[in-house]
Biopython code that builds the backbone (N, CA, C, O; Angstrom):
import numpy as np
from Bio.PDB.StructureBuilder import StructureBuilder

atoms = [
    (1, "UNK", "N", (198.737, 132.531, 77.948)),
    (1, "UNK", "CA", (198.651, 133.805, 77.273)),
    (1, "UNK", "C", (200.040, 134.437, 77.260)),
    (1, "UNK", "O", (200.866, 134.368, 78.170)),
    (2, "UNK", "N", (200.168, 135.033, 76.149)),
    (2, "UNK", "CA", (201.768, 135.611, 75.828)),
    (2, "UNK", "C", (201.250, 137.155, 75.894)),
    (2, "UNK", "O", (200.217, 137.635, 75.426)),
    (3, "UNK", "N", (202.431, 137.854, 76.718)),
    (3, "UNK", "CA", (202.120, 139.494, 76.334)),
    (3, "UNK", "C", (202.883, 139.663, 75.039)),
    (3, "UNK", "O", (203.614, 138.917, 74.387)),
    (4, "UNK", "N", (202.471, 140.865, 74.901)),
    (4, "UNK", "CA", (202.876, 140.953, 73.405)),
    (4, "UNK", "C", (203.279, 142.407, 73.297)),
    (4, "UNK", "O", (204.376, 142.620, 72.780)),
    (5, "UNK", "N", (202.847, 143.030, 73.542)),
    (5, "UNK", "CA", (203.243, 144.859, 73.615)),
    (5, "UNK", "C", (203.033, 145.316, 75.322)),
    (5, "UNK", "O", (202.224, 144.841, 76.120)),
    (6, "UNK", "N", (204.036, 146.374, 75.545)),
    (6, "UNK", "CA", (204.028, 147.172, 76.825)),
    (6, "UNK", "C", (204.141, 148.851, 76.003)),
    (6, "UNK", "O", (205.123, 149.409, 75.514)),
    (7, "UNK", "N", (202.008, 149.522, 76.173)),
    (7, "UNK", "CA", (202.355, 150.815, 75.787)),
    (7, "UNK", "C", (203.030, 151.847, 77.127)),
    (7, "UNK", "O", (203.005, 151.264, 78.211)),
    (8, "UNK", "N", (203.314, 152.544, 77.144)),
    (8, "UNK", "CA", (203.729, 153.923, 77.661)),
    (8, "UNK", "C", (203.270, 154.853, 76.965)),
    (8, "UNK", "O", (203.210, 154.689, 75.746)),
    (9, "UNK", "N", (202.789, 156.175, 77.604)),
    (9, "UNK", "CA", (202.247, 157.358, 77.219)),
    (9, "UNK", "C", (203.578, 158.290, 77.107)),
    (9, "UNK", "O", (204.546, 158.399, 77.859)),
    (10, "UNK", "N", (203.253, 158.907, 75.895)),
    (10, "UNK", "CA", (204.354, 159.958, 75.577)),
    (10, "UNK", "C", (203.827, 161.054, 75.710)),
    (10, "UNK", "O", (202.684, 161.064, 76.168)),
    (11, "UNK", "N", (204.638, 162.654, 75.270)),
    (11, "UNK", "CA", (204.085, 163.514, 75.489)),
    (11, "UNK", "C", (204.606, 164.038, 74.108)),
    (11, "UNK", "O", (203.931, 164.900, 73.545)),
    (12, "UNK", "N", (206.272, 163.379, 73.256)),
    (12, "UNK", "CA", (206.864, 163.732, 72.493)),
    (12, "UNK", "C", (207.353, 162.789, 71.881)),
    (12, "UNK", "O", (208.508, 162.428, 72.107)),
    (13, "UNK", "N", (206.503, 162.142, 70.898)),
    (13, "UNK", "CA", (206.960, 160.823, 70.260)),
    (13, "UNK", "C", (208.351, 160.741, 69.762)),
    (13, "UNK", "O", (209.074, 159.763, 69.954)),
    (14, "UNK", "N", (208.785, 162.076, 68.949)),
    (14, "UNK", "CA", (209.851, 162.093, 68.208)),
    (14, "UNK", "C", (211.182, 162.053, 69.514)),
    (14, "UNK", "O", (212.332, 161.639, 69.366)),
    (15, "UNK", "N", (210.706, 162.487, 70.457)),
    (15, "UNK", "CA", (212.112, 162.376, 71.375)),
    (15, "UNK", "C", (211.639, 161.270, 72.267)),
    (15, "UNK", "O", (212.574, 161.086, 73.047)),
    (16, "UNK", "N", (211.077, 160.789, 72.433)),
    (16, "UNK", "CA", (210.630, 159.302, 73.292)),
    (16, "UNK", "C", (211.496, 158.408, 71.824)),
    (16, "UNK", "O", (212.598, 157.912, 72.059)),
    (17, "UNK", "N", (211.116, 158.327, 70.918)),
    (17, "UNK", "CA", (211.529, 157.677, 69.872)),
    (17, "UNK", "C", (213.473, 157.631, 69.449)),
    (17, "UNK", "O", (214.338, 156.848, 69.059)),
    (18, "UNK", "N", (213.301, 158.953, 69.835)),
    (18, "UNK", "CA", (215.324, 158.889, 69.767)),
    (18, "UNK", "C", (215.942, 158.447, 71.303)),
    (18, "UNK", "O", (216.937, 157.739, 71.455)),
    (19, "UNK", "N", (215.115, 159.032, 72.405)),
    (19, "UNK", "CA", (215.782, 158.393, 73.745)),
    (19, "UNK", "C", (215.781, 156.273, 73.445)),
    (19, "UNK", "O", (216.834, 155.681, 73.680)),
    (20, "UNK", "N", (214.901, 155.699, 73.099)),
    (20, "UNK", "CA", (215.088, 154.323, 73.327)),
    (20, "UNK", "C", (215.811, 154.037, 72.212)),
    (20, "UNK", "O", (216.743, 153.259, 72.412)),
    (21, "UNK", "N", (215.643, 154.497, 70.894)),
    (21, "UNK", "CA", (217.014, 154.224, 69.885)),
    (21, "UNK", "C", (218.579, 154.292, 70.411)),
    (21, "UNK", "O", (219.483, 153.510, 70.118)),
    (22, "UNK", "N", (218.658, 155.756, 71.497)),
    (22, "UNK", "CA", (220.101, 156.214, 71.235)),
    (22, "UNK", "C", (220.155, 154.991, 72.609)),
    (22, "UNK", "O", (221.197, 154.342, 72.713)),
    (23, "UNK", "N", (219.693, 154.885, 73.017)),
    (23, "UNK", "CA", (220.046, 153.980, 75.005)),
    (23, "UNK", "C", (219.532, 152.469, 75.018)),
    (23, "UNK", "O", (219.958, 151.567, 75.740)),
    (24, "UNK", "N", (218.880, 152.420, 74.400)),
    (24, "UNK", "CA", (218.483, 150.604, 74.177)),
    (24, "UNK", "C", (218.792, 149.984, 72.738)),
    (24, "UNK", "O", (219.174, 148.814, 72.703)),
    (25, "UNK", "N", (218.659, 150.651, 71.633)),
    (25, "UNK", "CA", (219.209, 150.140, 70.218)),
    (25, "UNK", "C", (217.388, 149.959, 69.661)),
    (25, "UNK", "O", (217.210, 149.306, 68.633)),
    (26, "UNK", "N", (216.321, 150.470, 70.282)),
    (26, "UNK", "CA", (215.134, 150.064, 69.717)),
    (26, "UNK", "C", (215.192, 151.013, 68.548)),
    (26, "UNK", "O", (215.599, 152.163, 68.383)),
    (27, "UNK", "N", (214.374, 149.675, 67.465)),
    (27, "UNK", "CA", (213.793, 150.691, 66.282)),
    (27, "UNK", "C", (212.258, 150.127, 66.242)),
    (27, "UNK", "O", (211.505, 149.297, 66.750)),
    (28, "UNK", "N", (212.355, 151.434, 65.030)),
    (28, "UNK", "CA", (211.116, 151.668, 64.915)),
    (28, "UNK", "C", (209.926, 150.619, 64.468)),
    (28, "UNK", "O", (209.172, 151.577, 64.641)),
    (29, "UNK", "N", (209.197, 149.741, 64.128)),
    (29, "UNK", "CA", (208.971, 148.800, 63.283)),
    (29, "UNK", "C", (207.123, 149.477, 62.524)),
    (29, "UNK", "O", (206.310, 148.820, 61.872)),
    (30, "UNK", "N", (207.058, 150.538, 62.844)),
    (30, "UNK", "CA", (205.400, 150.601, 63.184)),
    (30, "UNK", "C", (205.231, 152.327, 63.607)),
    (30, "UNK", "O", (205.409, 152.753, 64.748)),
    (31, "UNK", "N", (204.837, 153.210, 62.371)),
    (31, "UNK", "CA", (204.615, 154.948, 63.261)),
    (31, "UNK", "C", (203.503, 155.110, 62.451)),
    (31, "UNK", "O", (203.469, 155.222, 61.226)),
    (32, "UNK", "N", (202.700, 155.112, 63.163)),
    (32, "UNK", "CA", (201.213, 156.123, 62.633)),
    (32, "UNK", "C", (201.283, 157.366, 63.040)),
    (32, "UNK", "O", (200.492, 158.120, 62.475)),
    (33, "UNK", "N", (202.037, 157.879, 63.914)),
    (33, "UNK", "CA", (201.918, 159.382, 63.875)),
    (33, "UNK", "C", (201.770, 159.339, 65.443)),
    (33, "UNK", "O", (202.522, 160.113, 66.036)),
    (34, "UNK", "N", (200.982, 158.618, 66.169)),
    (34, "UNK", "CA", (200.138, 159.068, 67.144)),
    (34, "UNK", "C", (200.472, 157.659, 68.013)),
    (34, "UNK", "O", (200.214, 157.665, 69.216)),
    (35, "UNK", "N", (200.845, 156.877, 67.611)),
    (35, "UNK", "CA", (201.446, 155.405, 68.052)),
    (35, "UNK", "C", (202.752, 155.154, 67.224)),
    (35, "UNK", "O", (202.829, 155.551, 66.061)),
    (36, "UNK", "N", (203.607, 154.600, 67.741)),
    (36, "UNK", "CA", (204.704, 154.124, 67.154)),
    (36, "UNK", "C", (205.203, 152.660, 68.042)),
    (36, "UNK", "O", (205.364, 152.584, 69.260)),
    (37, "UNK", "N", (205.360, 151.704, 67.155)),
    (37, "UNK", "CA", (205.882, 150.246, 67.821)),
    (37, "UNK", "C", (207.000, 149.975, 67.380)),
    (37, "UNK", "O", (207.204, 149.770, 66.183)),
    (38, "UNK", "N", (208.202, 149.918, 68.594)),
    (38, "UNK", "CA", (209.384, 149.673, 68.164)),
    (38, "UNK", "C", (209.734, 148.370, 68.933)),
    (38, "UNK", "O", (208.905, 147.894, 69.709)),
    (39, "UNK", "N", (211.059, 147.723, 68.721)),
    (39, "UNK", "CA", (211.381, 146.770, 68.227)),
    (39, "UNK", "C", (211.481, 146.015, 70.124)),
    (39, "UNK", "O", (211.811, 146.656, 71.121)),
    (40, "UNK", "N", (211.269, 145.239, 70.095)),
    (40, "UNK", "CA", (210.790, 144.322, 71.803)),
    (40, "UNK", "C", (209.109, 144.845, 72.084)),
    (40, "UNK", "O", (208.496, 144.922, 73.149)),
    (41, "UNK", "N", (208.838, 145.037, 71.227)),
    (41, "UNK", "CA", (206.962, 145.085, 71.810)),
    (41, "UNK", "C", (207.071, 146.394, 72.056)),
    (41, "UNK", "O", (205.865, 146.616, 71.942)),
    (42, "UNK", "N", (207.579, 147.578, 72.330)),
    (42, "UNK", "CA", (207.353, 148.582, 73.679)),
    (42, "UNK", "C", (206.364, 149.499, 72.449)),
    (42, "UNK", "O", (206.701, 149.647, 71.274)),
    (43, "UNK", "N", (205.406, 149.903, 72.929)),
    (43, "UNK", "CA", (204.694, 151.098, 72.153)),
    (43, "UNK", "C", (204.976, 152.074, 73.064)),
    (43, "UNK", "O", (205.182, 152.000, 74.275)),
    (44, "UNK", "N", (204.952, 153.243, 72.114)),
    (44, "UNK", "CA", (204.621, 154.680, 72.333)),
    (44, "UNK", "C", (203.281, 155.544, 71.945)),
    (44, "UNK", "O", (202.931, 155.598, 70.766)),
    (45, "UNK", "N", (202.653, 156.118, 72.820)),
    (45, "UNK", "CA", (201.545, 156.661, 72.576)),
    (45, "UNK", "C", (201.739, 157.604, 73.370)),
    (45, "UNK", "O", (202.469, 157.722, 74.354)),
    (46, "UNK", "N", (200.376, 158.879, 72.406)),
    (46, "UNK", "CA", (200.647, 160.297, 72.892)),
    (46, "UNK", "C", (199.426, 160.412, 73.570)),
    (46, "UNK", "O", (198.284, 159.995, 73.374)),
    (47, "UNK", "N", (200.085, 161.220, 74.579)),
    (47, "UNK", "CA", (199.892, 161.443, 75.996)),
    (47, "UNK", "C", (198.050, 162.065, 75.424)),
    (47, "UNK", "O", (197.205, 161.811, 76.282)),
    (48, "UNK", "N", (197.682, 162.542, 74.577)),
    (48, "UNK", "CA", (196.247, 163.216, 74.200)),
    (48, "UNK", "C", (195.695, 162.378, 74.170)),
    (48, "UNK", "O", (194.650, 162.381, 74.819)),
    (49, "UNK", "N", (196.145, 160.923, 73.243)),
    (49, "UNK", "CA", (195.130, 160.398, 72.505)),
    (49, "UNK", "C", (194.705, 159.287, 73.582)),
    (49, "UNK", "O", (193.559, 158.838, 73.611)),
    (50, "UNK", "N", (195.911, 158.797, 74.638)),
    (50, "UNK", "CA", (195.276, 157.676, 75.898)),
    (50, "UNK", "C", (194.386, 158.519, 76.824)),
    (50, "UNK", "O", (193.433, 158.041, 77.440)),
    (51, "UNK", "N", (194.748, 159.757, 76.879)),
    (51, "UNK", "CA", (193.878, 160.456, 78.036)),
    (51, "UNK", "C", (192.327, 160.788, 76.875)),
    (51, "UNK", "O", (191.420, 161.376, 77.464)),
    (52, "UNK", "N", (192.201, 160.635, 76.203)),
    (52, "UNK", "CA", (190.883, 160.812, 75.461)),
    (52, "UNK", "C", (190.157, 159.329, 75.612)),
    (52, "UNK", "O", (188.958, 159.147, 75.825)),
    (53, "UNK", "N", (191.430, 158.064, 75.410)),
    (53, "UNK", "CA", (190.647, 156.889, 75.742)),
    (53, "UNK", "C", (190.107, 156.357, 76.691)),
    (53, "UNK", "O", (189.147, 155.587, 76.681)),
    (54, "UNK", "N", (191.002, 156.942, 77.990)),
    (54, "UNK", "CA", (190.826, 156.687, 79.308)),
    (54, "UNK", "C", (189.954, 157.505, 79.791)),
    (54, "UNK", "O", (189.639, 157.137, 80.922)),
    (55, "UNK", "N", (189.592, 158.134, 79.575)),
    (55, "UNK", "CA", (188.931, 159.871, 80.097)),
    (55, "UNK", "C", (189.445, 159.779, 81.457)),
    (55, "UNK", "O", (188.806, 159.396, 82.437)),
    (56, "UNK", "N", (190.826, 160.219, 81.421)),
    (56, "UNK", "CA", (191.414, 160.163, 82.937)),
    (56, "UNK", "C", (193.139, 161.263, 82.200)),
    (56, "UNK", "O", (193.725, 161.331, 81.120)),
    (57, "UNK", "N", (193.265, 161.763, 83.288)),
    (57, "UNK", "CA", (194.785, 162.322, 83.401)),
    (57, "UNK", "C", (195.944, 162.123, 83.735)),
    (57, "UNK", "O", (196.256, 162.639, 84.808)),
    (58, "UNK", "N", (196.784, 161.508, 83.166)),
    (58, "UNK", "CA", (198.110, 160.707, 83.257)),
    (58, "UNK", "C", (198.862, 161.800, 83.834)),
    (58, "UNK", "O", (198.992, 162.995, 83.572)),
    (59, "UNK", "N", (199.613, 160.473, 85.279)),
    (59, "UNK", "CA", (200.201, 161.085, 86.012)),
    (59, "UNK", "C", (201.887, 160.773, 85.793)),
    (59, "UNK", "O", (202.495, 160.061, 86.592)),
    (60, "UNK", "N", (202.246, 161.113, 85.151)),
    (60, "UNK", "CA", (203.586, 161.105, 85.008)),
    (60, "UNK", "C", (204.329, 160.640, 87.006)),
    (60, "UNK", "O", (203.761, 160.910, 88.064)),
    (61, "UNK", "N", (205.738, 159.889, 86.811)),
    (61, "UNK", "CA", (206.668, 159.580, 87.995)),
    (61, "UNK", "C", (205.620, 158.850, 88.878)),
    (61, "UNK", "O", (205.719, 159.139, 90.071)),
    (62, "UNK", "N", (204.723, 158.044, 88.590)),
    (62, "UNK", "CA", (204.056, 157.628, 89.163)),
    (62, "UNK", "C", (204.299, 156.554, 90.425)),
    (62, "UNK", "O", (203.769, 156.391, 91.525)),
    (63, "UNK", "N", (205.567, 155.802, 89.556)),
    (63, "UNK", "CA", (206.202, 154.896, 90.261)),
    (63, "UNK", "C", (204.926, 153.784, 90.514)),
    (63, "UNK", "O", (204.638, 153.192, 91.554)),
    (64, "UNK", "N", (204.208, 153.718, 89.040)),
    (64, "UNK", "CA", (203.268, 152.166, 89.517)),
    (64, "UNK", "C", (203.870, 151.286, 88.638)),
    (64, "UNK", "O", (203.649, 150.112, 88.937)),
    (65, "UNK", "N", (204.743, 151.493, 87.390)),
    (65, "UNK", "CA", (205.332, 150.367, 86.663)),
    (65, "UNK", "C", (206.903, 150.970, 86.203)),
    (65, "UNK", "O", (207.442, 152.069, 86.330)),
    (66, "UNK", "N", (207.201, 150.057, 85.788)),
    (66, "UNK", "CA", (208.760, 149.706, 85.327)),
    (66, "UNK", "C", (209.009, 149.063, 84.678)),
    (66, "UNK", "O", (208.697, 147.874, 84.751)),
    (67, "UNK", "N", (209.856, 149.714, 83.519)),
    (67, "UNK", "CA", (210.336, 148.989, 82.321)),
    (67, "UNK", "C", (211.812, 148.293, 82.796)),
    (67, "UNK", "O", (212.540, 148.907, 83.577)),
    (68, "UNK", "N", (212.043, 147.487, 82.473)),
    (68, "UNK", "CA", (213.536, 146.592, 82.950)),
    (68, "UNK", "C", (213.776, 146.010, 81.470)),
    (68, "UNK", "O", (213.023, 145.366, 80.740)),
    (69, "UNK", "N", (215.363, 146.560, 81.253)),
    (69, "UNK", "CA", (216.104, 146.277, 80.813)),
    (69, "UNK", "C", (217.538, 145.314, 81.193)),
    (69, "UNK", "O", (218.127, 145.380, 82.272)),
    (70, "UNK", "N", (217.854, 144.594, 80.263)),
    (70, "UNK", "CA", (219.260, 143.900, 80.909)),
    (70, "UNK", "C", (220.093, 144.366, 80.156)),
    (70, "UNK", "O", (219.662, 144.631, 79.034)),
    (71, "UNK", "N", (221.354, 144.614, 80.382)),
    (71, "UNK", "CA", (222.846, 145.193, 79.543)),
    (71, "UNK", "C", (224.114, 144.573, 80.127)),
    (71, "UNK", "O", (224.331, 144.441, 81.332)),
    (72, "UNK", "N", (224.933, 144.206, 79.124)),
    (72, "UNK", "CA", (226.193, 142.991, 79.403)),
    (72, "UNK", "C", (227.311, 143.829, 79.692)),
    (72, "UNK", "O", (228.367, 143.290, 80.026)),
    (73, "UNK", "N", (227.241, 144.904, 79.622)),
    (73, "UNK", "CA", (228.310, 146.251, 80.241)),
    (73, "UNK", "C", (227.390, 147.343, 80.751)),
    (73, "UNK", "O", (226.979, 148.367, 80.206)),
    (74, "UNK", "N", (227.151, 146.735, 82.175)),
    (74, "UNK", "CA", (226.404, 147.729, 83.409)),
    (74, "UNK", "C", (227.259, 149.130, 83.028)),
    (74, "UNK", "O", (226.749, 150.112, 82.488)),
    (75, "UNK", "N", (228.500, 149.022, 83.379)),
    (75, "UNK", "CA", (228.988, 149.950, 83.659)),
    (75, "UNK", "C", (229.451, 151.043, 82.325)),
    (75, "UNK", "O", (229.620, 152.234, 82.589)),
    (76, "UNK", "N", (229.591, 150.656, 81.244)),
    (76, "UNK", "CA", (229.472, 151.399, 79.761)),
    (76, "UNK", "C", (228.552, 151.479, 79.495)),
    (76, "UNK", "O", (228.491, 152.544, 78.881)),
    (77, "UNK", "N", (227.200, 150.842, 79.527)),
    (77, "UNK", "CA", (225.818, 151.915, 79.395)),
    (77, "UNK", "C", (225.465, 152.917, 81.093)),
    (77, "UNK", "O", (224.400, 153.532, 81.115)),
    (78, "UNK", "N", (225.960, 152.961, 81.781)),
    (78, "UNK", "CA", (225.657, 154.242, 82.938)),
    (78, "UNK", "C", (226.611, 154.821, 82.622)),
    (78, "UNK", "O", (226.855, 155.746, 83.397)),
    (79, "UNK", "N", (227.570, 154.676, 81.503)),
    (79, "UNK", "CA", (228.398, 155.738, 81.053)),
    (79, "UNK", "C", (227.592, 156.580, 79.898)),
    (79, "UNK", "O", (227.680, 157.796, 79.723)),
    (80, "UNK", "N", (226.858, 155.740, 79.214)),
    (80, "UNK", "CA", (226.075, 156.228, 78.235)),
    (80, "UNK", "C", (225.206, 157.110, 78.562)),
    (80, "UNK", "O", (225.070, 158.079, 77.815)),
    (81, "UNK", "N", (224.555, 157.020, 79.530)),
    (81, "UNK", "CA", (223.338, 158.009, 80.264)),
    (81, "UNK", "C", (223.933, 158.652, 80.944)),
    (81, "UNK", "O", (223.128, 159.314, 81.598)),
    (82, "UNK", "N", (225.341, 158.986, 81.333)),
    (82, "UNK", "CA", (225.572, 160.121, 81.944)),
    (82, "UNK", "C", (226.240, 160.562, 80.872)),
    (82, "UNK", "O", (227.009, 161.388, 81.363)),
    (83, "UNK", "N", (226.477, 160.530, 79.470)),
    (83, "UNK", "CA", (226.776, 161.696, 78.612)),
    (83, "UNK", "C", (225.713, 161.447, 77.553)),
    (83, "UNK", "O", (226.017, 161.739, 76.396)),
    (84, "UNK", "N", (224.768, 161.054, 77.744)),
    (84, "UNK", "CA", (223.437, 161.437, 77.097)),
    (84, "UNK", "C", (223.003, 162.846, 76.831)),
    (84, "UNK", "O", (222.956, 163.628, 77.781)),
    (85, "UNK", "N", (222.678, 163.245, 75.611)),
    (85, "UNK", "CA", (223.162, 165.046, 75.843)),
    (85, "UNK", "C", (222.002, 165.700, 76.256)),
    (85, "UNK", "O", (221.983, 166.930, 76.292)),
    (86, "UNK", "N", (220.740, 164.829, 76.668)),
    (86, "UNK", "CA", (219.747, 165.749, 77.790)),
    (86, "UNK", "C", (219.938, 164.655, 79.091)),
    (86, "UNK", "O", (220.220, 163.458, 79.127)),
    (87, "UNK", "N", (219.544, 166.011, 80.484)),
    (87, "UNK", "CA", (219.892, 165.346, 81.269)),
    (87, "UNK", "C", (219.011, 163.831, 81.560)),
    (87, "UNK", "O", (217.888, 163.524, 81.161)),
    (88, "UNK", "N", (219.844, 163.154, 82.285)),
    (88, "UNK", "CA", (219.009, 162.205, 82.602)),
    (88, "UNK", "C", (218.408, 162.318, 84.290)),
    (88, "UNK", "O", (219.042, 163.010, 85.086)),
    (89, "UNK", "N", (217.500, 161.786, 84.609)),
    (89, "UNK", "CA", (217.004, 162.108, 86.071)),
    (89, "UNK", "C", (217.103, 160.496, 86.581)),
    (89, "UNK", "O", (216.569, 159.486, 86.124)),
    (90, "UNK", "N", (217.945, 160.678, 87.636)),
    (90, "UNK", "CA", (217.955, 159.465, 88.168)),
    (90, "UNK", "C", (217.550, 159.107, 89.364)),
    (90, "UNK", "O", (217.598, 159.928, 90.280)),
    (91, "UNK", "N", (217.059, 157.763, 89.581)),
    (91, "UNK", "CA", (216.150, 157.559, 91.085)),
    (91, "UNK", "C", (216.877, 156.682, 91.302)),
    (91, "UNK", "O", (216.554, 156.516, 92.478)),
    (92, "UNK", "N", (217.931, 155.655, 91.058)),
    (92, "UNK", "CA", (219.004, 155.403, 92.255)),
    (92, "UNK", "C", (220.297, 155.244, 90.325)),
    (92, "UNK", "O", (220.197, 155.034, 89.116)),
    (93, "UNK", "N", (221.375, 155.564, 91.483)),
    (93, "UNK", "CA", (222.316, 155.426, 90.595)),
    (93, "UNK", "C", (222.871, 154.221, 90.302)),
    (93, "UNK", "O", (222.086, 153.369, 90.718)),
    (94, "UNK", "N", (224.173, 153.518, 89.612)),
    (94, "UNK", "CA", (224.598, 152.341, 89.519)),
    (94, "UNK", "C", (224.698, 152.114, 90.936)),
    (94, "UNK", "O", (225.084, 152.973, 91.729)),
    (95, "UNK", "N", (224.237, 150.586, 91.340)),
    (95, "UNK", "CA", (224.467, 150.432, 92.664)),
    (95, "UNK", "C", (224.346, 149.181, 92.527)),
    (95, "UNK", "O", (223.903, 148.826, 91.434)),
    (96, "UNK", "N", (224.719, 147.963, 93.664)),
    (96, "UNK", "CA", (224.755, 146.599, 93.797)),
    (96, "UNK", "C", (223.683, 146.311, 95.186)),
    (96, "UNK", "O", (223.847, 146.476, 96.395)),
    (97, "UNK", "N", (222.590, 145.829, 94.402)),
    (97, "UNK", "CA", (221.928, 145.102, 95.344)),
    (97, "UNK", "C", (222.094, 144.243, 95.736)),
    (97, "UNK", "O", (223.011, 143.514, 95.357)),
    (98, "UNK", "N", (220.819, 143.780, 97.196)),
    (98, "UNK", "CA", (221.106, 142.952, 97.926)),
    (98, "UNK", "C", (221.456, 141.730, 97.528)),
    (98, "UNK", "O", (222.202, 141.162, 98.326)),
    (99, "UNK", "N", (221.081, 140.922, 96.246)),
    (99, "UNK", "CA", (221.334, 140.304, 95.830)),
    (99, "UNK", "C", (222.796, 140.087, 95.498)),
    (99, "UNK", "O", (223.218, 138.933, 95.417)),
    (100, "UNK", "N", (223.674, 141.227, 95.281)),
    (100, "UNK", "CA", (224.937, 141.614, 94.237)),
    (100, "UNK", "C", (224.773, 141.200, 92.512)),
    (100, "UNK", "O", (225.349, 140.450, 91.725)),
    (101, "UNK", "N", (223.552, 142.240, 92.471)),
    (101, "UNK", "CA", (223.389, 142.532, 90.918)),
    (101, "UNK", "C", (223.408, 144.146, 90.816)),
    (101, "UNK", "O", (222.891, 144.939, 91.604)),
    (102, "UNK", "N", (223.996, 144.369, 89.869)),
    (102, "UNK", "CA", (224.541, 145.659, 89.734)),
    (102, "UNK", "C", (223.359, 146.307, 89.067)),
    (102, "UNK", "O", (223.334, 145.925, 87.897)),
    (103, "UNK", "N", (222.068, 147.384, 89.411)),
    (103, "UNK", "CA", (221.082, 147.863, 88.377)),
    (103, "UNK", "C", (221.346, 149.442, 89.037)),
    (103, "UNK", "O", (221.881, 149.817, 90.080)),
    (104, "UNK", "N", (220.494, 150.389, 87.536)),
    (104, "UNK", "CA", (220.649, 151.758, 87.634)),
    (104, "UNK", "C", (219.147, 151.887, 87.454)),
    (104, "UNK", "O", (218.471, 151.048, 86.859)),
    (105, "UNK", "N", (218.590, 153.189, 88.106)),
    (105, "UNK", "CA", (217.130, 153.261, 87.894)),
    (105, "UNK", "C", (217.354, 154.732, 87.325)),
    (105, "UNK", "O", (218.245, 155.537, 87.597)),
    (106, "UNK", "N", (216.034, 154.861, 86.258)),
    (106, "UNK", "CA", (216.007, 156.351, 86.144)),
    (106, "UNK", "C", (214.963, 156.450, 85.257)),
    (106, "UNK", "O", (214.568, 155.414, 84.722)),
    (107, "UNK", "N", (214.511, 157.363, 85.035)),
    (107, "UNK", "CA", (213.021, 157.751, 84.520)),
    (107, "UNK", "C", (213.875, 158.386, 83.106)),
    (107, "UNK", "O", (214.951, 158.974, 82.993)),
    (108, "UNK", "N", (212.673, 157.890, 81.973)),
    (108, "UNK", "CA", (212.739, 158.366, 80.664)),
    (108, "UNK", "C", (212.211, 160.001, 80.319)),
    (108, "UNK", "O", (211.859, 160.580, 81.348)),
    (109, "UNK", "N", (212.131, 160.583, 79.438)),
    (109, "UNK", "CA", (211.635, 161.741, 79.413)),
    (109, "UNK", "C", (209.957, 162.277, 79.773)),
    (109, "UNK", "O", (209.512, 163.401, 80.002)),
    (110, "UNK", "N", (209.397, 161.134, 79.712)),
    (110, "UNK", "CA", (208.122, 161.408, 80.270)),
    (110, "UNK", "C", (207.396, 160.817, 81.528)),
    (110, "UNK", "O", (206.194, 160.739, 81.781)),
    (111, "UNK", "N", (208.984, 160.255, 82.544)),
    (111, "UNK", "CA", (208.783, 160.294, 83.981)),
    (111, "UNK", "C", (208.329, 158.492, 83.927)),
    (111, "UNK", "O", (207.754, 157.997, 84.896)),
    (112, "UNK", "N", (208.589, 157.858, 82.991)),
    (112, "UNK", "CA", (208.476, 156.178, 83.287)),
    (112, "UNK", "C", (209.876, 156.036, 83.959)),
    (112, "UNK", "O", (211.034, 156.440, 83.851)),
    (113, "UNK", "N", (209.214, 155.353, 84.594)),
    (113, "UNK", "CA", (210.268, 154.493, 85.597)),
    (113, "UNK", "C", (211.361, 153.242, 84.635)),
    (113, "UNK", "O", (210.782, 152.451, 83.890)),
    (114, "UNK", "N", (212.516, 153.204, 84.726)),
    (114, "UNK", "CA", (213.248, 152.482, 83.907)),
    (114, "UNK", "C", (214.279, 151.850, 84.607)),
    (114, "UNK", "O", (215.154, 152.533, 85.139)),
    (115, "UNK", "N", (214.285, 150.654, 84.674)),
    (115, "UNK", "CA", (215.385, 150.167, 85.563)),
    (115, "UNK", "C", (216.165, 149.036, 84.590)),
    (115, "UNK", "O", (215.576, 148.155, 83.963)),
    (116, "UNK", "N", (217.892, 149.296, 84.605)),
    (116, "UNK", "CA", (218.584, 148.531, 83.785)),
    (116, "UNK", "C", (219.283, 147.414, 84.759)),
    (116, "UNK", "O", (219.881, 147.617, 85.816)),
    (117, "UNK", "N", (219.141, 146.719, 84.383)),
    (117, "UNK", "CA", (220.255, 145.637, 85.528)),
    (117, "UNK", "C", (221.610, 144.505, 84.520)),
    (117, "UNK", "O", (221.510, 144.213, 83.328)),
    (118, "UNK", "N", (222.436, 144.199, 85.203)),
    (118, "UNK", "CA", (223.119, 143.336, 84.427)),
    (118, "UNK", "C", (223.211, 142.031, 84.367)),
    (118, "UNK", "O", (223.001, 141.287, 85.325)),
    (119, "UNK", "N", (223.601, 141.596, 82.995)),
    (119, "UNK", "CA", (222.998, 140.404, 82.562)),
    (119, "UNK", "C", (224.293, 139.614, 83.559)),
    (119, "UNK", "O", (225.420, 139.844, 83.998)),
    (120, "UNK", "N", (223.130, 138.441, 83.543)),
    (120, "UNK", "CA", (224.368, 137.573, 84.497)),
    (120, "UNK", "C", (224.149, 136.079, 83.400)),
    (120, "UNK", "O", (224.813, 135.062, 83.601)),
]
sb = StructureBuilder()
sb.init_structure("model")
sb.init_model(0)
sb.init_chain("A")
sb.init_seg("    ")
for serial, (resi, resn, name, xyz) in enumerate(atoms, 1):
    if name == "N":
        sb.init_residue(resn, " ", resi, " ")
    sb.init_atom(name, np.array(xyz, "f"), 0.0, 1.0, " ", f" {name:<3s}", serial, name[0])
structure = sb.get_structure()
């Protein structure tokens, strides 16, 4: 079995939609309004319409999943997110793990967990 899409709950499609354009290069491929599928599988969905499916209340910073990204200049995209012109919230900064791989963690605007590491 192949995965094929990873949704995330939004709260603000149109700025969930410009944060992964301006910081990952995703576009759009797919907007109904209320879902939008951009380009590596990732959906966006609003935060009403999963909590109507789920009949449950999304807990934002949950810290139960993580999106991982790889980038071939660690250090010019954590330049990018620190002049990103809203703030960014970060849960560890550029740092070299135990391994000695260089990753940055930080949550998107609606508190997903996002961790970038570099390509080796």
């Amino acid at each position: 079995m192949k995965l094929k899409n990873v949704l995330i709950v939004v709260t603000d499609i149109e700025k969930s939609k410009k944060f992964y354009h301006d910081l990952f290069g995703l576009e759009v491929l797919l907007d109904s309004g209320e879902n939008v599928i951009l380009t590596e599988g990732l959906v966006l969905q609003e935060k009403k319409l999963w909590e109507a499916t789920i009949q449950k209340t999304v807990c934002p910073k949950s810290h139960s999943t993580e999106l991982y990204f790889e980038e071939r200049n660690i250090e010019a995209f954590a330049e990018k997110l620190n002049n990103y012109e809203e703030p960014v919230k970060y849960v560890t900064p550029l740092t070299c793990n135990a391994w000695e791989r260089k990753v940055i963690r930080f949550y998107d605007p609606d508190g997903t967990l996002i961790e970038v590491g570099e390509t080796r």
